[in-house]
ROTI-393452 format. One record per residue: residue number from 1; z, x, y of N, C-alpha, C, O in turn. Coordinates in steps of 0.1 Angstrom, whole numbers. Last residue first. Layout:
<nodes>
NODE   resi     npz     npx     npy    capz    capx    capy     cpz     cpx     cpy     opz     opx     opy
NODE    NUM       Z       X       Y       Z       X       Y       Z       X       Y       Z       X       Y
...
</nodes>
This chain:
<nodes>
NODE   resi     npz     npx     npy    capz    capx    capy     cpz     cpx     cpy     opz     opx     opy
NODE    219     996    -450    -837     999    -434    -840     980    -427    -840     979    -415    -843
NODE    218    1003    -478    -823     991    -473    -831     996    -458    -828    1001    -455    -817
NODE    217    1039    -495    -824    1027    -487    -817    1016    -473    -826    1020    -463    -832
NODE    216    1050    -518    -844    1051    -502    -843    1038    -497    -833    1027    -497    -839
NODE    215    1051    -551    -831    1048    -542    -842    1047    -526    -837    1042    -523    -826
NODE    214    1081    -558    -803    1064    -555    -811    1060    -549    -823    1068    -540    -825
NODE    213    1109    -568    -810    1105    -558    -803    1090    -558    -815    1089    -558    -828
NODE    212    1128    -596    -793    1121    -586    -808    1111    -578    -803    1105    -581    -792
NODE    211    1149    -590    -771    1144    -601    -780    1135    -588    -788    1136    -576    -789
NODE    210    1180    -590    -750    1170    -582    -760    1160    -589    -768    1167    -596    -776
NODE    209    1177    -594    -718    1179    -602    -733    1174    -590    -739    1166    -582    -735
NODE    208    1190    -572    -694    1183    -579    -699    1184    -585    -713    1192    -579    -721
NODE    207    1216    -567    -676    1212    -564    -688    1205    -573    -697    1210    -580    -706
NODE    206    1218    -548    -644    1213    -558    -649    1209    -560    -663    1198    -554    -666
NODE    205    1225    -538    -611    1225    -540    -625    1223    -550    -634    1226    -562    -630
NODE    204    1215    -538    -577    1224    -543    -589    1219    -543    -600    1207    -548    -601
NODE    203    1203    -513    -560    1203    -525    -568    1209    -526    -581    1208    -520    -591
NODE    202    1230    -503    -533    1220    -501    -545    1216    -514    -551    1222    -525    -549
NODE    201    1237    -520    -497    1239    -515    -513    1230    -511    -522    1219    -515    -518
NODE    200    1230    -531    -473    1222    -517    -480    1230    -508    -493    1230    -496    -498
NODE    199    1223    -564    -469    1231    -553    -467    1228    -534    -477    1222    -531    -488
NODE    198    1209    -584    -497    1216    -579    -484    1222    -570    -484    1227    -565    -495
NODE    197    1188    -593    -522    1198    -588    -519    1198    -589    -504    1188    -593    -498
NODE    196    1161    -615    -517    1174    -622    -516    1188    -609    -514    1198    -612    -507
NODE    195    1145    -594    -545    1145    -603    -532    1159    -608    -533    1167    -607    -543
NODE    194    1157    -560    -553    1154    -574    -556    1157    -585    -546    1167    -585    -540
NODE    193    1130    -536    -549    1144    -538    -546    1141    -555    -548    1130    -561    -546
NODE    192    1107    -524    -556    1116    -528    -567    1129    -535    -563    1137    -540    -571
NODE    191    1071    -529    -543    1084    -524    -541    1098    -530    -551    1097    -542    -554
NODE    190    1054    -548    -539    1054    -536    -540    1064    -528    -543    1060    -517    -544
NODE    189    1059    -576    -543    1057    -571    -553    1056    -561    -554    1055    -558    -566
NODE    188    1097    -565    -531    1084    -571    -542    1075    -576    -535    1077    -580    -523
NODE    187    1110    -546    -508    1112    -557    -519    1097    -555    -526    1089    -546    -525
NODE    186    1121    -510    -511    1109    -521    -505    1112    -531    -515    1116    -529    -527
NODE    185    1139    -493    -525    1144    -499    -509    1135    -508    -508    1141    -518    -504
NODE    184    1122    -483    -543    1141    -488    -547    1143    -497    -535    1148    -508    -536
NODE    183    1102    -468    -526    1102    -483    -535    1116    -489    -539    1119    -500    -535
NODE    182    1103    -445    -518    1113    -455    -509    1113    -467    -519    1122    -476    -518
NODE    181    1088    -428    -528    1102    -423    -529    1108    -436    -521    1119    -434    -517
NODE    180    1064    -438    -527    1069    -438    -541    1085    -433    -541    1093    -434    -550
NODE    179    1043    -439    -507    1057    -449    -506    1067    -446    -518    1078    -451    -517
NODE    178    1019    -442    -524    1023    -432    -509    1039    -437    -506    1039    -429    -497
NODE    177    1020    -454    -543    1017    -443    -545    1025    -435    -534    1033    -426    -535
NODE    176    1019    -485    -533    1030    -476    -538    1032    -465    -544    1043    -463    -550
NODE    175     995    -475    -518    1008    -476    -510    1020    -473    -521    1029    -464    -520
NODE    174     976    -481    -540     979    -472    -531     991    -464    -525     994    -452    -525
NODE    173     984    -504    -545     984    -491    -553     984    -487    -552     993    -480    -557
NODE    172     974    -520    -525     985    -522    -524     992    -508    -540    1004    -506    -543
NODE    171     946    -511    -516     957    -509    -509     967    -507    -512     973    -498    -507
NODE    170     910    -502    -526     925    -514    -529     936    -504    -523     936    -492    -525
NODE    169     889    -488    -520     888    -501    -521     902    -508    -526     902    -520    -529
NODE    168     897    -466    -489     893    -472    -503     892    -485    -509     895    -494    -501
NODE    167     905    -453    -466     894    -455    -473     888    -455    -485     879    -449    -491
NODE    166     928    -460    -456     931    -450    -464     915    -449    -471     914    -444    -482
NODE    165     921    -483    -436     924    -466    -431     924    -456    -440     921    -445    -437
NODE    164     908    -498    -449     899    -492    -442     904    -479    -437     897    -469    -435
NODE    163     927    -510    -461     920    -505    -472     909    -497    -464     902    -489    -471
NODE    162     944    -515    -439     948    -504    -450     942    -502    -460     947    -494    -468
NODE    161     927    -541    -430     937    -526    -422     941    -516    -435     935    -506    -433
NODE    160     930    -552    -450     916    -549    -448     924    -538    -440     928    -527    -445
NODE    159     955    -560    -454     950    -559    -468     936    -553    -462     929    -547    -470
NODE    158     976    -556    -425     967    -564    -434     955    -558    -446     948    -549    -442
NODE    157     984    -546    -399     996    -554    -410     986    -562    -419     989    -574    -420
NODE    156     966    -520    -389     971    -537    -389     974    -540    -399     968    -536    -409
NODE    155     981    -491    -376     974    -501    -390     979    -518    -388     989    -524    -386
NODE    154     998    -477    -362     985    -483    -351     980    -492    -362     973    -501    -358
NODE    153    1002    -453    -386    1004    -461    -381     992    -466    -366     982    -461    -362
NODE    152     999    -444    -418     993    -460    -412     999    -464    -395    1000    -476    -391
NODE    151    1008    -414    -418     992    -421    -424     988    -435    -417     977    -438    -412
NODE    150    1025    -412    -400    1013    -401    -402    1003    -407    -411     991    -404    -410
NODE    149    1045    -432    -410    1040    -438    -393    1024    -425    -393    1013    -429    -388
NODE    148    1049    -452    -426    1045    -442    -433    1038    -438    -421    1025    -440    -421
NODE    147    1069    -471    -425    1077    -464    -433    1067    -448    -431    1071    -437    -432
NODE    146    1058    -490    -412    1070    -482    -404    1070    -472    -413    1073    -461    -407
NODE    145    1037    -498    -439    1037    -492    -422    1043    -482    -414    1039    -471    -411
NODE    144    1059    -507    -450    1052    -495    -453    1047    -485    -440    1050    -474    -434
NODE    143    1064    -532    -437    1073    -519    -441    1071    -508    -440    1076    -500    -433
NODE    142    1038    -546    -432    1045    -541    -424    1060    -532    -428    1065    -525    -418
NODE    141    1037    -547    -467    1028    -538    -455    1034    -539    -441    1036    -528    -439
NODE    140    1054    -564    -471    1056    -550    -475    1042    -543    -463    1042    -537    -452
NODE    139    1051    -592    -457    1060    -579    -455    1060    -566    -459    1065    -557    -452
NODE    138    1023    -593    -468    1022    -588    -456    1038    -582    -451    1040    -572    -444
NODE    137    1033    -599    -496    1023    -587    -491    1024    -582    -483    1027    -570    -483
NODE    136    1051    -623    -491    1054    -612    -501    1049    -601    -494    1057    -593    -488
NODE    135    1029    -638    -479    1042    -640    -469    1048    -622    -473    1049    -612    -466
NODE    134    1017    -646    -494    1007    -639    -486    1019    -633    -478    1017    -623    -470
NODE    133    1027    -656    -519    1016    -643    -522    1014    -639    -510    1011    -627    -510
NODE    132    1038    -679    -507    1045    -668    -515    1038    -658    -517    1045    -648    -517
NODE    131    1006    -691    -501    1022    -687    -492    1033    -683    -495    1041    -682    -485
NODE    130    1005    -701    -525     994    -692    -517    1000    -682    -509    1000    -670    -510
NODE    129    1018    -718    -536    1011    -706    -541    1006    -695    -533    1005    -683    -536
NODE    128    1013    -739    -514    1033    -725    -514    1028    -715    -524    1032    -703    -522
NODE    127     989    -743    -518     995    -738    -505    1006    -734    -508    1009    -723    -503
NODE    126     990    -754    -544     985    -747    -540     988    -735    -528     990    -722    -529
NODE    125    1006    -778    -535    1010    -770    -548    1004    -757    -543    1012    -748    -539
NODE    124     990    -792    -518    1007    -788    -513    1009    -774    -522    1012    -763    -517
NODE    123     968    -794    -536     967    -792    -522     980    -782    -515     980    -771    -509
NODE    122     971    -800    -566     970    -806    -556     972    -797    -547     980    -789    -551
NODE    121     950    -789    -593     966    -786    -585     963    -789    -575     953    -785    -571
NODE    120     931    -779    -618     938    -790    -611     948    -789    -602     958    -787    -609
NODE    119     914    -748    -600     925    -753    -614     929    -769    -607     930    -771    -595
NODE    118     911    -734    -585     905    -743    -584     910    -748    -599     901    -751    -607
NODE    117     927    -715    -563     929    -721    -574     926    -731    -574     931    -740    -567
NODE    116     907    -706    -538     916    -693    -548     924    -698    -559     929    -690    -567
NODE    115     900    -723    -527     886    -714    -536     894    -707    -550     891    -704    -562
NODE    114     923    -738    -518     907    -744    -523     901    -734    -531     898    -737    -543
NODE    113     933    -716    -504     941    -723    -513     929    -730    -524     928    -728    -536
NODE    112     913    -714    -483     921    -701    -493     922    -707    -503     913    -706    -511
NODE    111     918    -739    -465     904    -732    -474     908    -723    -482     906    -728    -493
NODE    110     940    -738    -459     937    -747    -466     923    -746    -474     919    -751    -485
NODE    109     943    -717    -444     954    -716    -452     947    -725    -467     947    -722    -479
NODE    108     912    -709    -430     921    -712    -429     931    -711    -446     926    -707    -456
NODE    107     888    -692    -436     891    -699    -417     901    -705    -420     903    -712    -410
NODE    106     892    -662    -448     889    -675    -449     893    -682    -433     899    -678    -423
NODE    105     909    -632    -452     892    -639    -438     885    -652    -442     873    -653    -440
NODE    104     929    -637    -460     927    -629    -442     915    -633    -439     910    -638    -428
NODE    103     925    -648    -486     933    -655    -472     931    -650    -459     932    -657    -449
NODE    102     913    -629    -499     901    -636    -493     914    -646    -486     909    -654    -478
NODE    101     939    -609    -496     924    -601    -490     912    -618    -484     906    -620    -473
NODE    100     952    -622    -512     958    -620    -501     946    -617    -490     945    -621    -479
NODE     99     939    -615    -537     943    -631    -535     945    -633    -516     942    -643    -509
NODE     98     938    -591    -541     923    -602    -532     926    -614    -530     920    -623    -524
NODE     97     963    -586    -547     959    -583    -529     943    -584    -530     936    -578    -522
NODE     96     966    -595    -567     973    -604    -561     967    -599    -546     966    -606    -536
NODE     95     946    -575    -584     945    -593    -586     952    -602    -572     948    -612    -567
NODE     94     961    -552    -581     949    -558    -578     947    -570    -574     945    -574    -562
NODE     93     989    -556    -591     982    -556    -575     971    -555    -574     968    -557    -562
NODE     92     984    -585    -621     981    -571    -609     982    -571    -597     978    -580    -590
NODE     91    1008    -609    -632     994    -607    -628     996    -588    -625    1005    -580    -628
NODE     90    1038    -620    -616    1028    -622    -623    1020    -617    -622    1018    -615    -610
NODE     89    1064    -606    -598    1056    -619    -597    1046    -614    -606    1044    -602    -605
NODE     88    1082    -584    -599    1088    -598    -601    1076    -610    -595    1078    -621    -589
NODE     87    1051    -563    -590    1067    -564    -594    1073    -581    -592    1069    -589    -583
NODE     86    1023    -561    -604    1033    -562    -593    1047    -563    -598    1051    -563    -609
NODE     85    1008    -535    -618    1010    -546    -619    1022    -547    -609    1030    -538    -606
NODE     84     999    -504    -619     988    -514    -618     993    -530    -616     985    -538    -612
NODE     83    1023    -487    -623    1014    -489    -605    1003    -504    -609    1002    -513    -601
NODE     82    1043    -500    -649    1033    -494    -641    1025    -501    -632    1021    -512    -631
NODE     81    1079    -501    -645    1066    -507    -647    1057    -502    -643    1059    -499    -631
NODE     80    1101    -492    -671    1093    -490    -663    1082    -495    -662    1074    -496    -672
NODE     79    1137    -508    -669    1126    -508    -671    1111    -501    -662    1110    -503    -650
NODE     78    1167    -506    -675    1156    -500    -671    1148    -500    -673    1146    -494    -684
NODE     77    1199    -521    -677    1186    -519    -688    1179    -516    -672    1182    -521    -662
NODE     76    1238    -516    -682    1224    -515    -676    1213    -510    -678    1212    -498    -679
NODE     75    1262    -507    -684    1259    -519    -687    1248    -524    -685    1246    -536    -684
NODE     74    1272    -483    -687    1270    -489    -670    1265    -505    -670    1263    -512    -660
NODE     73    1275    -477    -712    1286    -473    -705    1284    -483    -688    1293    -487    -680
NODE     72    1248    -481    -723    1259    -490    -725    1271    -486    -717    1279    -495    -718
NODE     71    1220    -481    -709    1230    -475    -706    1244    -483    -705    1250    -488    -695
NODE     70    1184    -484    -716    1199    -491    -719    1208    -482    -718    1207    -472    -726
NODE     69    1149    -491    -712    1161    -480    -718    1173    -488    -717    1171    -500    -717
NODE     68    1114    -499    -718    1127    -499    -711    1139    -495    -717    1140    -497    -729
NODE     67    1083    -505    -709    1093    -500    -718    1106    -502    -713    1106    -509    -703
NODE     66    1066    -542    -714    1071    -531    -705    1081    -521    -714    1087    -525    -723
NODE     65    1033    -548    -724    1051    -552    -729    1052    -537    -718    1045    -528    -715
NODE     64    1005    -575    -726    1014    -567    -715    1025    -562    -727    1027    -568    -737
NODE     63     990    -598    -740     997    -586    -742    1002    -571    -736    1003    -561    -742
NODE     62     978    -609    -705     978    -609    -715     987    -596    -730     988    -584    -727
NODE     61     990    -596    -675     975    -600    -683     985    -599    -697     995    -592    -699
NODE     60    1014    -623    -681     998    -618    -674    1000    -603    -670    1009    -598    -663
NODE     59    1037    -621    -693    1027    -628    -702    1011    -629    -692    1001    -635    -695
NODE     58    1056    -590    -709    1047    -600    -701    1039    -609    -701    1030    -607    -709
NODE     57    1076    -586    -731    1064    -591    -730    1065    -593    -713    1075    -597    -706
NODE     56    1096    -554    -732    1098    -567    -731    1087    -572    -731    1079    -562    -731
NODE     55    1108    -532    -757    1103    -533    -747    1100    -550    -748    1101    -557    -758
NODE     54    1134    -505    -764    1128    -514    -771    1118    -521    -757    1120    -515    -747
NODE     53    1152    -489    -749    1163    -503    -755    1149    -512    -758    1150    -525    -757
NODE     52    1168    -457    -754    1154    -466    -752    1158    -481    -758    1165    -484    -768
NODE     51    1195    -445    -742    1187    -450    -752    1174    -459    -752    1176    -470    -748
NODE     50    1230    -432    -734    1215    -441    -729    1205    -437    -740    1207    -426    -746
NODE     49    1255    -430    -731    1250    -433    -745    1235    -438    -742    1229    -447    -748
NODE     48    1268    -402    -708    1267    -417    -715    1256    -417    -728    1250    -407    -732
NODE     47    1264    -375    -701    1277    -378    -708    1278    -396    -712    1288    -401    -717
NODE     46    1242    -364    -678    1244    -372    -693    1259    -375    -693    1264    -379    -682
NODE     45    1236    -364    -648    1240    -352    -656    1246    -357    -671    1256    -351    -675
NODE     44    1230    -392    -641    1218    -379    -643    1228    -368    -652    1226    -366    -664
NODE     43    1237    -418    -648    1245    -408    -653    1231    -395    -655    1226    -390    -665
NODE     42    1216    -439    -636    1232    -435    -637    1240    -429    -638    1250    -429    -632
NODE     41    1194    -429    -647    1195    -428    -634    1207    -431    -629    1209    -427    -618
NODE     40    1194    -408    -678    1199    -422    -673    1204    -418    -658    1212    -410    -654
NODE     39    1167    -392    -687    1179    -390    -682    1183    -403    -677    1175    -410    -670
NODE     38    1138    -394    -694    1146    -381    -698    1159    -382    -695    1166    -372    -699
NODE     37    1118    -416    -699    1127    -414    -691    1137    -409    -697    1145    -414    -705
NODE     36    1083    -426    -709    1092    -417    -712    1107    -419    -697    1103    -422    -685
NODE     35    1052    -443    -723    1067    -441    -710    1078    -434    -717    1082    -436    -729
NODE     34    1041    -445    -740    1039    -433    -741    1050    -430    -728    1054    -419    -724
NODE     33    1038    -470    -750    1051    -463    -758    1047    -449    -753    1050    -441    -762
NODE     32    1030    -480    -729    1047    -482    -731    1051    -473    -736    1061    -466    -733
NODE     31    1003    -485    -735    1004    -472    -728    1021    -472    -724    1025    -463    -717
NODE     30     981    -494    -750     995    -498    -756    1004    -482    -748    1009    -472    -754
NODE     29     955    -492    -745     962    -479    -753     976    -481    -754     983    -472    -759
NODE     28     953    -517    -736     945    -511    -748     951    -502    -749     954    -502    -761
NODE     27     969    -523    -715     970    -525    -727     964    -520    -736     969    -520    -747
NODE     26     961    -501    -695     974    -501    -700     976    -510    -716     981    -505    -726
NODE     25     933    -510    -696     932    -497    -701     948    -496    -705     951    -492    -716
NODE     24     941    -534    -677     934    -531    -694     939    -522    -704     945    -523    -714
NODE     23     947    -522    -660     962    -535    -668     952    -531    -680     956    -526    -691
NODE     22     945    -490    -654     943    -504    -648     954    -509    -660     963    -503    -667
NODE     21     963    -458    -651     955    -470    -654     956    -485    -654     966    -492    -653
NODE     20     983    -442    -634     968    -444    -632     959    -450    -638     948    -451    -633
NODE     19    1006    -443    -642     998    -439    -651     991    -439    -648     983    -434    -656
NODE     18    1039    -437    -634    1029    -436    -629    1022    -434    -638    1025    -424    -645
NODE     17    1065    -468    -636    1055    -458    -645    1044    -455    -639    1036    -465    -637
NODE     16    1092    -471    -612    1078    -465    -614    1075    -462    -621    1079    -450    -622
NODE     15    1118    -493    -622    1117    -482    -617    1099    -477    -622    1094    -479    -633
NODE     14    1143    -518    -624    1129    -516    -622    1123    -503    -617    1124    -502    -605
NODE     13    1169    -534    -633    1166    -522    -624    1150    -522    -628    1147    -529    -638
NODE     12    1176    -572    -627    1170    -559    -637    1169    -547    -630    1167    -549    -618
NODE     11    1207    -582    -611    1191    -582    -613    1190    -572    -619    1199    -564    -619
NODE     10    1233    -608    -616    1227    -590    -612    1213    -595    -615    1209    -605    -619
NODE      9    1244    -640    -600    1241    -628    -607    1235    -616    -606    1230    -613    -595
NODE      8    1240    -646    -565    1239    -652    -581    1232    -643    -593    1220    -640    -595
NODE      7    1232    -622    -543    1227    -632    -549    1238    -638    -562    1245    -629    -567
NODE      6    1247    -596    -539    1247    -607    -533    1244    -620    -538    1252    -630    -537
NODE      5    1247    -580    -568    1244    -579    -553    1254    -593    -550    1264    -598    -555
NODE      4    1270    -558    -592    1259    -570    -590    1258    -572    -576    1266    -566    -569
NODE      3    1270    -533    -613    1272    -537    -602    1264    -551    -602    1255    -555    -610
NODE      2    1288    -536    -651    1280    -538    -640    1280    -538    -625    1290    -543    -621
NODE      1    1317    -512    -652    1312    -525    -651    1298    -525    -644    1296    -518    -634
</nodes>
């Protein structure tokens, strides 16, 4: 049987495609079909029916599709997503840690919110936009942190603190580079474990829709 957590129903498993390329360069080479997973993280030593179970859309950036597998004995779909895009929220870690980057040094919540969606959206709207992106981040960076005391620690809990210590221009790629054996454990968007669980169970299982699967990938 499925496992399920705490929450109202199970959640998707979510596990690291490391490719090294941006969201672009992922779509333009339609870089899914080159994901691979040799063994069901269920049943490492085989004896189940696991199988590629076809791939899902994203809808930012734009023709996104994730790969993903199926383990009918455990009732449970796999998906891998790559370093370039966050986990259970929209978009890139790129994209999401300048969102977080120009909140650290705006003079306030309400200025942020102003520059960073100038789309019609009132004020309030804005601000929980804003404040689910910044709340998300800065936990995983104080995680990480603890987690990674020979590289970050003394690091301030912030998108400039950790692009300054690791000396580069983006962080949160980074990190899940450096962090890559604990992600199961870190919530989102860095990290796979699914918000809302408790207590230090695995993550719950989870058998996504199947829906139609894309025209044949370019050969």
């Amino acid at each position: 049987m499925a496992r399920t957590g705490d929450t109202a129903g199970p959640w998707p498993v979510q596990l690291r495609f490391e490719t090294g390329l941006t969201s672009e360069q992922y779509v333009s080479r339609q870089a899914w079909c080159d994901a691979s997973l040799a063994r069901c993280p269920e049943h490492p030593r085989g004896g189940c029916s696991f199988a590629r179970h076809g791939t899902y859309r994203r809808k930012t950036p734009p023709e996104t599709r994730i790969a993903r597998w199926y383990c009918p004995e455990s009732h449970t779909t796999f998906s891998l997503l790559p370093d370039c895009l966050a986990a259970r929220l929209p978009g890139t870690l790129n994209a999401l840690e300048q969102v977080v980057a120009v909140a650290e040094q705006a003079a306030s919540l309400e200025a942020a919110a102003n520059r960073l969606r100038p789309d019609p959206i009132e004020l309030p709207g804005a601000l929980r936009w804003l404040r689910r992106r910044l709340v998300r981040v800065q936990r995983c960076l104080v995680l990480v942190i603890g987690l990674l005391p020979e590289a970050l620690a003394g690091c301030p809990a912030k998108v400039s603190g950790v692009r300054h210590r690791l000396g580069g221009d983006t962080a949160l790629m980074a990190l899940r580079g450096l962090a890559s054996r604990q992600l199961a454990e870190l919530p989102p968007p860095l990290g796979f474990y699914p918000p809302g669980r408790r207590g230090n169970d695995r993550i719950g299982a989870h058998q996504q829709r199947k829906g139609p699967d894309p025209p044949a990938c370019r050969v």
